[in-house]
N, C-alpha and C positions, 0 to 999 in steps of 0.2 A: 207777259210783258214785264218788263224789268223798271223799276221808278227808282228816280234819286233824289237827294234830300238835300239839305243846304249844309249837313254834318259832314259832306267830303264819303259818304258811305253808302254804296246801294243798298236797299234793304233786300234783305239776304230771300227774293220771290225765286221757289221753285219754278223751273220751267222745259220744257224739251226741246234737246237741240236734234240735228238731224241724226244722229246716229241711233237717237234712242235710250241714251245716256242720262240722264239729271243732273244740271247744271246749277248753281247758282249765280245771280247777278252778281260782278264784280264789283270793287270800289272805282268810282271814278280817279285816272288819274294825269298825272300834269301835261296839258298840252302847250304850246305854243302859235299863237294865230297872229297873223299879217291884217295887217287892214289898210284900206289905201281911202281915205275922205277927202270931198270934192269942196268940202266946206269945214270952217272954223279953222283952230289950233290946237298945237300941240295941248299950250297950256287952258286949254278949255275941257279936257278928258279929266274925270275924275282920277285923284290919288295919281298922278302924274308928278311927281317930288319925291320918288327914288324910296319911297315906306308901300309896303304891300299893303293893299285892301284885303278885308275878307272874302274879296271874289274875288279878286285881280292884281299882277305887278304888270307894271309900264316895262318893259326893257329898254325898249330906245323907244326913239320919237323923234322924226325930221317932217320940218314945215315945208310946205312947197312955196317957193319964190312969187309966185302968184297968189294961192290961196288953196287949204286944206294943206292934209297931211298925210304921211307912212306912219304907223304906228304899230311897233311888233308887244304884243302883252300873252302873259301867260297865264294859264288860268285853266281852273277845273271842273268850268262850266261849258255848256253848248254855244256853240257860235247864236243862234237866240235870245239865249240869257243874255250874253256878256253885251250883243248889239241892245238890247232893252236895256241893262244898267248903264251902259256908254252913253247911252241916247240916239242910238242911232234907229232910221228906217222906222223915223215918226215916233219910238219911244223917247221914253224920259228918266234922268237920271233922277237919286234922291237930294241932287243937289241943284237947285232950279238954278236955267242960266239961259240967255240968250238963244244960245248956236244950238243947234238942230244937227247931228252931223248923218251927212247921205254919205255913206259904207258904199263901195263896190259891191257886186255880187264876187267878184276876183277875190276869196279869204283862201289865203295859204295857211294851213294845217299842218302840224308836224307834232308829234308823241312824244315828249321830250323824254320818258322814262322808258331803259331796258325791257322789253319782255310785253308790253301795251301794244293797242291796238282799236283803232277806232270801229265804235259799233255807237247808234241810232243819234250818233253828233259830238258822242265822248269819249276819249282814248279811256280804254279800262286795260285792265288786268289780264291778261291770257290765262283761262281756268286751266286745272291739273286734268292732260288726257291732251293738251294746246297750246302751241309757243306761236309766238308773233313774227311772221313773217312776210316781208311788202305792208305792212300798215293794215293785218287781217289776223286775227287767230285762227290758224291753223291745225288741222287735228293729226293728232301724229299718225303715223303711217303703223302699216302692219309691222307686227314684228317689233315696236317700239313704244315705248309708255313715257310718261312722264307725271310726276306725284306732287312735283310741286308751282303756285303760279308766278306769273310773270317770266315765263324761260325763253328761250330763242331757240331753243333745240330741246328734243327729245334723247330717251337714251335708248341703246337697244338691247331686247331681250338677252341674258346668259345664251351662251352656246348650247345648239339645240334646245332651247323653248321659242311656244311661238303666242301672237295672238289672237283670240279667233275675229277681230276685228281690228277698225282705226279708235281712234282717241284712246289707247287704253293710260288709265290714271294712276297704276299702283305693278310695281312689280309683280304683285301675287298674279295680274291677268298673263302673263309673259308662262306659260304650260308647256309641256310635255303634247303632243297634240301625234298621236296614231296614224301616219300612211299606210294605204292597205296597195300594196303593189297592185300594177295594173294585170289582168287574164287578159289572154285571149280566149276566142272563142273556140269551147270545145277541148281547153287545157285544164286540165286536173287543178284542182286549189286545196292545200296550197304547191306552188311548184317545186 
């Protein structure tokens, strides 16, 4: 399992992905979340005044004509964390205040950085061997490697090399690889 730290960096935990490869956790990075509240205001969300918190920037922020609010923030925490420092869904900010705010379950997500992809709540990094595609790392396909993170594409092996699997991470898996033509049966080898 993979843990993150409040330094913006996962710590660097071994662990196996499906291929059988050794991956390490990536650094979390920047996402963007929507949030639609039933209750309070704009100006009741902490760091709402256009300066970034350490957890959080406001982007926008529209009040609704009746009560609550749209609010899009960005940020490089788990929709969890950021509803607990918000105050929302019965937690509490470090800034004591009245309003309580009730979040939809409705959070729009989006990666805001090249090459990312969400994995266990947080856009990370695409490891080498995996580029980001639909909001997923992806493992490169045979015949294709890629060395470094955060990509959106792979590259493909030199002319005639191949690889004897998916995710390959470094040019040197891209080989020379021996077909041994097919016999029939009862035909001399070789023909």
């Amino acid at each position: 399992t993979c843990f993150s730290n409040r330094n913006e960096n996962w710590n660097h935990v071994t662990q196996n992905n499906p291929t059988g490869k050794t991956a390490t956790c990536d650094r979390k990075a920047l996402q963007q979340f929507t949030f639609v509240s039933t209750t309070g205001q704009c100006g009741d969300i902490p760091c709402n005044n256009g300066s970034p918190c350490d957890t959080h920037q406001v982007t926008s922020c529209t009040d609704s004509p009746s009560n609550g609010f749209t609010v899009a923030i960005q940020s490089k925490l788990s929709v969890t964390e950021l509803k607990t420092i918000l105050g929302g869904e019965g937690g509490s900010s470090r800034k004591k205040r009245s309003t309580t705010f009730s979040f939809s379950d409705e959070v729009e997500r989006s990666c805001l950085e090249e090459g990312t992809a969400e994995r266990d709540g947080y856009c990370v990094a695409c490891s080498p061997g995996y580029y980001a595609f639909e909001n997923t790392c992806t493992a490169c396909a045979m015949d294709t490697y890629n060395h470094e993170e955060k990509q959106t594409e792979c590259r493909s092996c030199p002319e005639g090399k191949n690889t004897l699997g998916q995710a390959a991470s470094h040019l040197t898996e891209c080989i020379d690889v021996c077909v041994i033509p097919a016999v029939t049966s009862g035909a001399p080898y070789p023909p």
